[in-house]
Structure formats: structure tokens, C-alpha cells
N, C-alpha and C positions, 0 to 999 in steps of 0.2 A: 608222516612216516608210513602209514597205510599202503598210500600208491606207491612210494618206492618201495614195499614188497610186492606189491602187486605185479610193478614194471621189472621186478629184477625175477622174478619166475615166470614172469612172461619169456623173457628173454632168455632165460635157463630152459623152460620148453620149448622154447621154437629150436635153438640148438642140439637139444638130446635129439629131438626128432629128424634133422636136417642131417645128424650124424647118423638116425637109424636106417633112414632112406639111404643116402649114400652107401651107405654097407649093405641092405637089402640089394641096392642096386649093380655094387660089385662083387657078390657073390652070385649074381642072378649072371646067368653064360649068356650075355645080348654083348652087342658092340654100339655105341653111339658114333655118327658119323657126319658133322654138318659143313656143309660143303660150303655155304657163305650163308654169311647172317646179313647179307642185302640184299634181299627179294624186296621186291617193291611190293608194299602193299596195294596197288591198284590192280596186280594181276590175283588177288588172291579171288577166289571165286565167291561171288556174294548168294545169296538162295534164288533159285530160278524163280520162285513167285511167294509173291507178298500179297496176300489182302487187307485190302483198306476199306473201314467202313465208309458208304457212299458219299457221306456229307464230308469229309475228310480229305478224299480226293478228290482232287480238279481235274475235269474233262480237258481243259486246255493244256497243262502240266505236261498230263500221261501224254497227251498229243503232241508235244515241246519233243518230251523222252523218246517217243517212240522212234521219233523222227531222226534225234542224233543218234541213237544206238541204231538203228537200222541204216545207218553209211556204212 
């Protein structure tokens, strides 16, 4: 009986708060506006540089990579 009060005010806060945001967010003067929710994620832009420690990257790999992204 424990968990199911645990799990029913879990569930009771996630809602108070999901009603507070929503009223926060309809009284706040913005407009949401999304034009399609199928963007491809391979256009999303990934971090222009990553370091890897030495033992971890392959000199061949990065040289594989370099090679197909730079067509």
C-alpha cells in the first residue's frame, strides 16, 4: 500500500505542475508556432569538434571519416 501512495502523488504532482506550466505559459504574451514535426534528424547539427582521448581514436577511423564527409 506504500507504493501505491507513493505512485498516486507522484502522479498527482506531475499533473498540478503540468497544469502550472501550461497556465504560466498561457498567460506569458509568446505564441508557439511549429511548422512540421518531420525534420530529419540527420540535418540537426551535431558539435563541430569532439575530443577523444588518443588511445580511444583510431588514426584509420578519423581517416575513413574525414574522407566521406569531405565529398
Amino acid at each position: 500500500i506504500f507504493w501505491w501512495v507513493i505512485i498516486i502523488l507522484s502522479v498527482a504532482s506531475a499533473g498540478m505542475l503540468a497544469q502550472k506550466f501550461y497556465y504560466r505559459h498561457k498567460q506569458a504574451n509568446m505564441r508557439t508556432l511549429v511548422i512540421s514535426s518531420q525534420y530529419p534528424s540527420w540535418k540537426t547539427p551535431l558539435p563541430a569538434l569532439t575530443i577523444c582521448h588518443p588511445v580511444i581514436a583510431s588514426r584509420e577511423r578519423l581517416d575513413k571519416y574525414e574522407r566521406e564527409v569531405g565529398k
